[in-house]
C-alpha positions as CSV (number, residue, x, y, z in Angstrom):
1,X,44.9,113.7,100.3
2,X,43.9,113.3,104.2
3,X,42.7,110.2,105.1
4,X,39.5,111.1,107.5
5,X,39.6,107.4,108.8
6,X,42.3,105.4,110.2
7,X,41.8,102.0,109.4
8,X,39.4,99.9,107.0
9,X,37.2,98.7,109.7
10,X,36.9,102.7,110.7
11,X,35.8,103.7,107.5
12,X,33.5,100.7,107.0
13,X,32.1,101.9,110.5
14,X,32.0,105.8,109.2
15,X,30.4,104.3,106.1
16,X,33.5,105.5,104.1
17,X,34.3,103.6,100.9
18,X,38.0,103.6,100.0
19,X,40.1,103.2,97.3
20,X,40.6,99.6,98.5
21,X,37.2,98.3,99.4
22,X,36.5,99.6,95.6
23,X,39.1,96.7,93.7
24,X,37.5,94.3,96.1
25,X,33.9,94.9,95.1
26,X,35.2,95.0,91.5
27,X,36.8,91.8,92.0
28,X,34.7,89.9,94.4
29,X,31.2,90.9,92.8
30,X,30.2,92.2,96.1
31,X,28.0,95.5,96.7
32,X,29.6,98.6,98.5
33,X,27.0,98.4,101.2
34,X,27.8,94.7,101.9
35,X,31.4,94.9,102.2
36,X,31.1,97.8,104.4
37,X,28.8,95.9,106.8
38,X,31.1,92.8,107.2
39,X,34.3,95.1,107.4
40,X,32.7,96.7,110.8
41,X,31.7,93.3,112.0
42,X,35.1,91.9,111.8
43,X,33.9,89.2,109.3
44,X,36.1,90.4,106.7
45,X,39.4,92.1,106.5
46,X,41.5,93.8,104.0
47,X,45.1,94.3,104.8
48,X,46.2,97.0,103.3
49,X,49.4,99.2,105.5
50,X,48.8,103.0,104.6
51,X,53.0,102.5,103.2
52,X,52.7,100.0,100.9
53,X,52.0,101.4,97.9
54,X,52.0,98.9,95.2
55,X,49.6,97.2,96.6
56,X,46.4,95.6,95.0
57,X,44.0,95.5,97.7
58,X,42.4,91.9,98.5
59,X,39.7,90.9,101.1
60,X,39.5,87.9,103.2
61,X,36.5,86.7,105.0
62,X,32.8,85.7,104.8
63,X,31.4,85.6,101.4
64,X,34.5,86.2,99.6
65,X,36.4,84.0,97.3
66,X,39.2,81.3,99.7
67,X,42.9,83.4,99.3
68,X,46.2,81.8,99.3
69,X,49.8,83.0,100.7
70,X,53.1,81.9,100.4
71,X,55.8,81.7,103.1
72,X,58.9,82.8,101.9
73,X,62.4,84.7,103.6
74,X,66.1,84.6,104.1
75,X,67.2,82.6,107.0
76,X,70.9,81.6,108.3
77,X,71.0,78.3,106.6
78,X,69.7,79.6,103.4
79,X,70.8,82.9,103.1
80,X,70.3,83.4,99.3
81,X,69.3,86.9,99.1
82,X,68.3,86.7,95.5
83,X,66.6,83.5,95.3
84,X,63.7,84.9,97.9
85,X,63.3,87.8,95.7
86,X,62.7,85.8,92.7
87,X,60.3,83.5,94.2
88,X,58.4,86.5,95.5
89,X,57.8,87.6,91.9
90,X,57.2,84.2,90.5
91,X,54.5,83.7,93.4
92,X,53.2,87.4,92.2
93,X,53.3,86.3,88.7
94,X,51.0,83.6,90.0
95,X,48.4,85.4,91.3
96,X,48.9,84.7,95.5
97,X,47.0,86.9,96.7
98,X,49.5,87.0,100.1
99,X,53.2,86.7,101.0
100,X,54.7,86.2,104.6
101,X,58.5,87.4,104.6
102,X,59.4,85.1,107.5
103,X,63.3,86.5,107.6
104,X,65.1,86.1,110.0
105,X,68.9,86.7,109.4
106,X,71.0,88.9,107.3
107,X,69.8,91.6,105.3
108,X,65.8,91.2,106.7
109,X,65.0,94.8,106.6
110,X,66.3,95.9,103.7
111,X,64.4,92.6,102.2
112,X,61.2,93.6,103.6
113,X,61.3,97.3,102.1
114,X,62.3,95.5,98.6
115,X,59.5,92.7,98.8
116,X,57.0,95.6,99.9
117,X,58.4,98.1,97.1
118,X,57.3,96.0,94.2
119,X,54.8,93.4,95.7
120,X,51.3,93.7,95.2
121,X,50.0,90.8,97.0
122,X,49.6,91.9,100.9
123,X,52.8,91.0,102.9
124,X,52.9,89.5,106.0
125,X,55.4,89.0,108.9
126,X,56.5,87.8,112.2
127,X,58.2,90.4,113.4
128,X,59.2,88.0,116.8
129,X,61.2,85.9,113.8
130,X,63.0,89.8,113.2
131,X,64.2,90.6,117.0
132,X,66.6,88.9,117.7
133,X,69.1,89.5,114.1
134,X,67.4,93.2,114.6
135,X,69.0,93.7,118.4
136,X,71.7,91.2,117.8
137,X,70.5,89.5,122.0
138,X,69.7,86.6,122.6
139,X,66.5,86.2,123.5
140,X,66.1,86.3,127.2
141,X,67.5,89.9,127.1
142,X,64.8,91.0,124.7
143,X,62.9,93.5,126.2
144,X,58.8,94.3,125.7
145,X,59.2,97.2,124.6
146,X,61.8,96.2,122.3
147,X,59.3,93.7,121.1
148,X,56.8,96.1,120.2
149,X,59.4,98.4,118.5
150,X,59.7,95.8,116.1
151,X,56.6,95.4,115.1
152,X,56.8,99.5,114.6
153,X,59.3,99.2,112.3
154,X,57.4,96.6,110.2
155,X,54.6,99.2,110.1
156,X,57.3,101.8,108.7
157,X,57.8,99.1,106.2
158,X,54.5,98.9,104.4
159,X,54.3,95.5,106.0
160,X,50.1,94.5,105.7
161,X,49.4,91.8,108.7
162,X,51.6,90.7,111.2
163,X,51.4,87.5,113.0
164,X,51.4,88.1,116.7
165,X,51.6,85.1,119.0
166,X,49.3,87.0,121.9
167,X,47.3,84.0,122.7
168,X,50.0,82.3,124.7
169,X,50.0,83.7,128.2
170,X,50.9,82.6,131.3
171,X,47.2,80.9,131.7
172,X,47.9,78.9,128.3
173,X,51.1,78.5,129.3
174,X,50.0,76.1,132.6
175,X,47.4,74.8,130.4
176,X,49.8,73.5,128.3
177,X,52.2,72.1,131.0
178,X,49.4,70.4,132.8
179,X,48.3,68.7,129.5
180,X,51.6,67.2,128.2
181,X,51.3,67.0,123.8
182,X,53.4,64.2,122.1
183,X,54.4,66.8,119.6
184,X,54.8,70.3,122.3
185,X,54.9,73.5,121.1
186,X,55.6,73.6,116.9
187,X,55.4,77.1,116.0
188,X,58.1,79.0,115.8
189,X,57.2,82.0,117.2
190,X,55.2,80.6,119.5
191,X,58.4,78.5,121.3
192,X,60.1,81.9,121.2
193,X,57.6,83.3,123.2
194,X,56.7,80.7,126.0
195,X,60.5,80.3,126.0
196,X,60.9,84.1,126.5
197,X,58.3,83.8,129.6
198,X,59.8,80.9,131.3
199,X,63.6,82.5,131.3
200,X,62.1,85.8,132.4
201,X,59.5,84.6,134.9
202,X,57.5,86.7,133.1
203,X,53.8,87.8,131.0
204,X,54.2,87.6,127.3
205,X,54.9,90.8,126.5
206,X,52.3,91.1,123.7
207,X,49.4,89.9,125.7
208,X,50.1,92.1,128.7
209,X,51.0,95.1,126.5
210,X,48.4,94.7,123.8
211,X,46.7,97.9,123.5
212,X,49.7,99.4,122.6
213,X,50.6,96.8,120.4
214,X,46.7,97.7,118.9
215,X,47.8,101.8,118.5
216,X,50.7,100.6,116.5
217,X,48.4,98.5,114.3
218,X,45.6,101.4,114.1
219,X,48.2,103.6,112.7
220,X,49.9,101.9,110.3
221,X,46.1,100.0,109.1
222,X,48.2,96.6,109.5
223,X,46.2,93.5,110.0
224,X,46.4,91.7,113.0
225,X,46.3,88.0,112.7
226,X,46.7,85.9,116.0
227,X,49.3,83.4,115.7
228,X,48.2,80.2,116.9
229,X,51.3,79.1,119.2
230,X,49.3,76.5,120.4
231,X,48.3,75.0,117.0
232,X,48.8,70.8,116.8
233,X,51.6,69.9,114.8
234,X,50.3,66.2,114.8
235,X,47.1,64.9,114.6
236,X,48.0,63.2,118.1
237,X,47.6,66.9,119.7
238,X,44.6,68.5,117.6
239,X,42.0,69.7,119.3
240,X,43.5,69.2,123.0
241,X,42.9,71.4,126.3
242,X,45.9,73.8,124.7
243,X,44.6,74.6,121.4
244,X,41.3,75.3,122.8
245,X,42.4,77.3,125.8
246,X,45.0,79.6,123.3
247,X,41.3,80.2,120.5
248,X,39.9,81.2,124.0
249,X,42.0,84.2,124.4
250,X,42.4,85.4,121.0
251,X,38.3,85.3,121.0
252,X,39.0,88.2,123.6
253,X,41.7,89.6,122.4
254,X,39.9,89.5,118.6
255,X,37.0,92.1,120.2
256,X,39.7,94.5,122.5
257,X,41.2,94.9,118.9
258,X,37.9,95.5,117.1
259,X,37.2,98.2,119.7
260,X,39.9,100.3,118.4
261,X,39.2,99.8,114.9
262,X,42.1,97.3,114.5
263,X,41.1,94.7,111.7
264,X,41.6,90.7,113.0
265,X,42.4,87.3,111.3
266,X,42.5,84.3,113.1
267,X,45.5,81.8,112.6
268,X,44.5,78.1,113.2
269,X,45.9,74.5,113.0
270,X,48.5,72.8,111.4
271,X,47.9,69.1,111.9
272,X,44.5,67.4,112.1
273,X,42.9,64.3,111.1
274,X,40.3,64.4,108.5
275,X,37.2,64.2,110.5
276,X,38.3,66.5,112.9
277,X,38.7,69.6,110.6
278,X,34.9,70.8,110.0
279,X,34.5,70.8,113.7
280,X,37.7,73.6,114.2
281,X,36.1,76.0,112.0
282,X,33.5,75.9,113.5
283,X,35.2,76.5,117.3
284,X,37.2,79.2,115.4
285,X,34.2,81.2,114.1
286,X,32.2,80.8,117.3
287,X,34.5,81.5,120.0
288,X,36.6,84.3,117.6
289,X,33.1,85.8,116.7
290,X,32.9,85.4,112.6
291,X,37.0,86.7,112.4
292,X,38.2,85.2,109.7
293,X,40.3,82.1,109.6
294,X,43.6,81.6,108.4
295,X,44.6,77.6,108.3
296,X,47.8,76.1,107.6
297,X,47.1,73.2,106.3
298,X,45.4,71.6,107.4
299,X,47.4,68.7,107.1
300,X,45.6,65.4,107.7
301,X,48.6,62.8,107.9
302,X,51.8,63.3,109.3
303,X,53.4,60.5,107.6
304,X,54.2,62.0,104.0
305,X,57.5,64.1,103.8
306,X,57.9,64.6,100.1
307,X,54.0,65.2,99.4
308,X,52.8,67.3,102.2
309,X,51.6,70.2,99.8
310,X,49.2,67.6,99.0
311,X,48.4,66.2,102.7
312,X,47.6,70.2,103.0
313,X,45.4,70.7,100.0
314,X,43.3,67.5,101.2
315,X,43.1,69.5,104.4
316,X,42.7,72.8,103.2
317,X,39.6,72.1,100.8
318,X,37.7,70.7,103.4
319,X,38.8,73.5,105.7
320,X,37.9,76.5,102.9
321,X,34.9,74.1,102.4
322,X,33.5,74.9,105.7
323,X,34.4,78.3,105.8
324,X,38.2,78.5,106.5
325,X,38.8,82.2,104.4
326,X,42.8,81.8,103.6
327,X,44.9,79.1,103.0
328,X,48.5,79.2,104.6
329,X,51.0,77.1,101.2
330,X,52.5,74.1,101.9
331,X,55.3,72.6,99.8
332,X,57.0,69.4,98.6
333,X,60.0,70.7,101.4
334,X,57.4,71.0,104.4
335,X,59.6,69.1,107.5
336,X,62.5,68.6,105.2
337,X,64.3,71.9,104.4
338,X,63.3,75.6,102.9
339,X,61.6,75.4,99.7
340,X,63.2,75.5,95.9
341,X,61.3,77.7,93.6
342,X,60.2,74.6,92.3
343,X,58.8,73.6,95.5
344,X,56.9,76.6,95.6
345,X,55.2,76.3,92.3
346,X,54.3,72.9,93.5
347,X,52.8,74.3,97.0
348,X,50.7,77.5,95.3
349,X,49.5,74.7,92.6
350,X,48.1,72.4,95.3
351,X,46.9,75.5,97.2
352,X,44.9,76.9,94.2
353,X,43.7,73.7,94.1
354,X,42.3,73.4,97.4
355,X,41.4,76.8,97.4
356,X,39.0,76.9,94.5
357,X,37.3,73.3,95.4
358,X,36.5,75.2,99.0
359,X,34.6,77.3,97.1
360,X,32.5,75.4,95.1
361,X,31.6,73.5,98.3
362,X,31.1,76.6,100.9
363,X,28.9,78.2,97.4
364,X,30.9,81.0,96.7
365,X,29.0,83.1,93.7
366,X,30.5,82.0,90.2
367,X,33.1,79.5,91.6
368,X,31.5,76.6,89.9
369,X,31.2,78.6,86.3
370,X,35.2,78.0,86.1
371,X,34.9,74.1,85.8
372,X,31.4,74.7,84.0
373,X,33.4,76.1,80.9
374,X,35.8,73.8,81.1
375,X,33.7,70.6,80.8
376,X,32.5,72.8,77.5
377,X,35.4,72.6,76.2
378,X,36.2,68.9,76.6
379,X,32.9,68.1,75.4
380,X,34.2,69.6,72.3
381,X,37.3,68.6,72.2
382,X,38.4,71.9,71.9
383,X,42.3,71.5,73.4
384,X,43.4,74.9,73.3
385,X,40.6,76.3,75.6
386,X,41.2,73.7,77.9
387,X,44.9,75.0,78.1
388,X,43.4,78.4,78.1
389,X,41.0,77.9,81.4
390,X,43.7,75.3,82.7
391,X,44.9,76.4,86.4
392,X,48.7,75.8,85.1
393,X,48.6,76.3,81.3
394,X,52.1,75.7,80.7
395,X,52.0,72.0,82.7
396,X,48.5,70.8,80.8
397,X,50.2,72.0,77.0
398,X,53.4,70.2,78.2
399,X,51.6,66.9,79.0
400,X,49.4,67.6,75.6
401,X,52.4,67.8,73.1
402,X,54.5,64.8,75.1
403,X,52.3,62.3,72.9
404,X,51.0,62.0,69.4
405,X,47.5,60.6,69.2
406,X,46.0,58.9,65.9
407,X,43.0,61.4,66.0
408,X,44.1,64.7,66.7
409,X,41.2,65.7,68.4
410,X,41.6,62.7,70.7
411,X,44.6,61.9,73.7
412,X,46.6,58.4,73.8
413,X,44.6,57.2,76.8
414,X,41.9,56.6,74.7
415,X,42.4,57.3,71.0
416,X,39.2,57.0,68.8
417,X,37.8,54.8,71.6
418,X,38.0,58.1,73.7
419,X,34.1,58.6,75.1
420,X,33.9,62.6,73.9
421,X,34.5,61.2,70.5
422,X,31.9,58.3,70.5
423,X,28.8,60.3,71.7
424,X,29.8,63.8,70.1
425,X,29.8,61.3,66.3
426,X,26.9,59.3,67.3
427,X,24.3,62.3,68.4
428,X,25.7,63.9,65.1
429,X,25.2,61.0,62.8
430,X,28.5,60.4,61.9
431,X,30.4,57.3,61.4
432,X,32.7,56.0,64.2
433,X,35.4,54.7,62.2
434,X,37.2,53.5,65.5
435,X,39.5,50.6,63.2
436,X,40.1,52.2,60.5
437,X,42.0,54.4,59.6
C-alpha cells in the first residue's frame, strides 16, 4: 500500500495516523489527537525506518513513559560474531525498547541486516563508527560524500535512528581549543570527526552538507539523533563553554531538520555531578526546543569502574526525573572493556531501574500503580506475586528459595519478628506466637 506521507512527523502534520502511532497509543494510553500534535512539534519521536519490518513501534518524548537502549556490536578486539547476536535477543527478550549496533569491524553489514531482520526494538547506529572498515581508508582520505553514502546504506538497512555528530563544526571546534577540558573530546565519533577536520583543514562534512544528509533521513523515515561530541566525560568538564556552544548548534540544526519533516532526538552528557544534572535538561529542552533528550548516563562519579551501571542509574533517575525521555545502558564493563552478556543484564537492570523511578517523579500516568501492587502484595505476604510484579523475576525467586525461614510466610531477616507479620495478626486478632513454635 502507498504511503501518502513520508515520515512520522509528516503524517502527524497531514493529521495521518499510522500503523505505528496506533501501538503507541495502545501502549502509552495516549489519545490519537495528542500524539499527533507532539509528533509535529518535535516533542516526540517514533523511529520507525520504512525497512525494518519486524519492528514494534515505540515513542520517545514528552508525556511518554522514560525508554531504555542497549549498546552493543562487533569490534576488532572482540570480534565474536555470535555473542552480539545473542545479547541482542536476550536484551529483546528483556523488553529494551532500543538497540545501537555500534560495529565497527568485520562482518558490520551483514550484522546490521541480521540484528534488523529479527529485532523489534528500534536500532540505532553510528554509521561514522561503519566508514572506515566499509571503505577500508584511513580516515583522512574519507570523503563527504562518502560519509553520507554510509549513512544511505544504513537507511537500506532498516536501521531506525542514526547518531550524527553535526554539532561539532569548525565554530565548536575553536570553542573547544580555546577552552582546554581536563578530559578533551570522549566520544568516539565525535574524535573522529574533529580529527577528520583538523587533517583535512576542513567543515565537518555533516554540518556543511546537512540538508542532504536530512533527504536521506526523510526517505528512509530514520530518526535523527544529534550526537553530542562535545558531551563531558568527567564531571571536571560538564557544563563548560564546549558543551554549551555544540547544544547551540544542534538547537539549529534540530529546526532545519523539522522543516523537512525529519524527526529529531537530542544526545546529551555523559559525566556530570549530581547537582548539575536538573539544570542540563533543562538547557537541552530550551535551546533544542522541546526535542527529546537522549542521556547517557548520566554518570555522577568518575571514580567507580566496576559499578558504573549504577553511577548511571543514580544519574539517569534524576535525569528521566526532570524530563530526560531515553536512557543510553551503562554496564559493570563501562571504562574497562566490552560488555559480557552478563554485564548487560546487569546494565538494562539498573537502567529499568532508573528508568521507571524517572517516571514516578516526572508523573508519568500509571507509573506509580506498578509499586502500588506491589506493596499489596508484601502486605500480604503473598511471595509469588511479588515474584510475579518483580522487575527481574528470576533474581528475586533465586534470593527467595536460597533460605529457609521458620514461618513460611515470613524471610530470615526477620522471621516471626518480621513487621508485615506482627500488624497483619494483631489488626486480625490473632495471636503472635513470636517464641514459640
Amino acid at each position: 500500500m502507498q504511503r501518502n506521507y513520508t515520515t512520522q512527523m509528516d503524517a502527524a502534520k497531514k493529521g495521518i495516523l499510522t500503523r505505528e502511532m496506533e501501538t503507541v497509543c495502545k501502549e502509552e494510553s495516549i489519545s490519537p489527537e495528542a500524539l499527533m500534535s507532539l509528533i509535529a512539534k518535535g516533542r516526540v519521536v517514533i523511529p520507525a525506518n520504512i525497512n525494518h519490518k519486524s519492528l514494534k513501534a515505540t515513542g520517545v518524548g514528552e508525556g511518554l513513559k522514560t525508554k531504555i537502549n542497549v549498546n552493543l556490536g562487533i569490534s576488532k578486539d572482540s570480534c565474536d560474531y555470535d555473542l552480539e547476536i545473542a545479547k541482542a535477543k536476550k536484551a529483546i527478550e528483556l523488553n529494551v525498547e532500543g538497540i545501537m549496533d555500534l560495529s565497527n569491524y568485520g562482518k558490520t553489514k551483514e550484522f546490521r541486516q541480521e540484528l534488523v531482520g529479527f529485532s523489534t526494538a528500534m536500532i540505532g547506529t553510528v554509521p561514522v563508527y561503519d566508514a572506515l572498515g566499509f571503505y577500508d581508508k584511513e580516515l583522512k582520505d574519507i570523503q563527504p560524500e562518502e560519509f553520507l553514502a554510509v549513512v544511505e546504506q544504513h537507511g537500506k538497512d532498516g536501521v531506525d535512528f542514526v547518531t550524527i555528530h553535526a554539532g561539532i563544526n569548525q565554530y565548536t571546534a575553536r570553542t573547544f581549543i580555546e577552552n582546554p577540558r581536563l578530559m578533551n573530546i570522549v566520544s568516539r565519533g565525535g574524535s573522529l570527526m574533529f580529527a577528520w577536520m583538523r587533517l583535512n583543514n576542513r567543515e565537518n562534512p555533516f554540518y556543511e552538507y546537512f540538508d542532504d544528509l536530512l533527504d536521506i533521513c526523510a526517505k528512509y523515515d530514520i530518526t535523527l539523533s544529534l550526537g553530542d561530541a562535545m558531551r563531558p566525560g568527567g564531571l571536571a568538564d560538564a557544563t563548560d563553554a564546549s558543551q554549551i556552544q555544540e547544544l547551540l548548534i544542534l538547537g539549529e540544526l534540530t529546526k532545519r531538520a523539522w522543516k523537512k519533516n525529519v524527526q529529531v532526538m537530542i544526545e546529551g552528557p555523559g559525566h556530570m555531578a549530581i547537582d548539575e544534572i536538573e539544570a542540563n535538561v533543562i538547557l537541552e529542552k530550551k535551546l533544542c526546543h522541546g526535542a527529546p533528550f537522549y542521556v547517557l548516563g548520566p554518570l555522577v562519579t568518575d571514580v567507580a569502574p566496576g559499578y558504573d551501571h549504577i553511577t548511571g542509574a543514580i544519574g539517569g533517575a534524576i535525569a528521566a526525573s526532570k524530563g530526560a525521555d531515553f536512557l543510553c545502558y551503562v554496564t559493570p564493563a563501562e571504562h574497562l572493556r566490552l560488555p559480557t552478556l552478563d554485564d548487560m543484564v546487569e546494565g538494562i537492570m539498573a537502567s529499568k531501574i532508573a528508568a521507571h523511578a524517572g517516571d514516578i517523579g516526572k508523573k508519568i500516568s500509571g507509573s506509580k500503580s506498578w509499586d502500588n501492587e506491589m506493596s499489596y502484595a508484601r502486605q500480604q505476604l503473598d511471595w509469588n506475586k511479588m515474584f510475579e510484579l518483580a522487575l527481574d523475576p528470576e533474581k528475586a525467586k533465586k534470593y527467595r528459595e536460597g533460605t529457609n525461614p521458620e514461618d513460611e510466610k515470613t524471610c530470615t531477616m526477620c522471621g516471626k519478628m518480621c513487621a508485615v507479620r506482627t500488624l497483619n495478626k494483631v489488626l486480625n486478632g490473632e495471636d503472635l506466637n513470636i517464641l514459640r513454635d
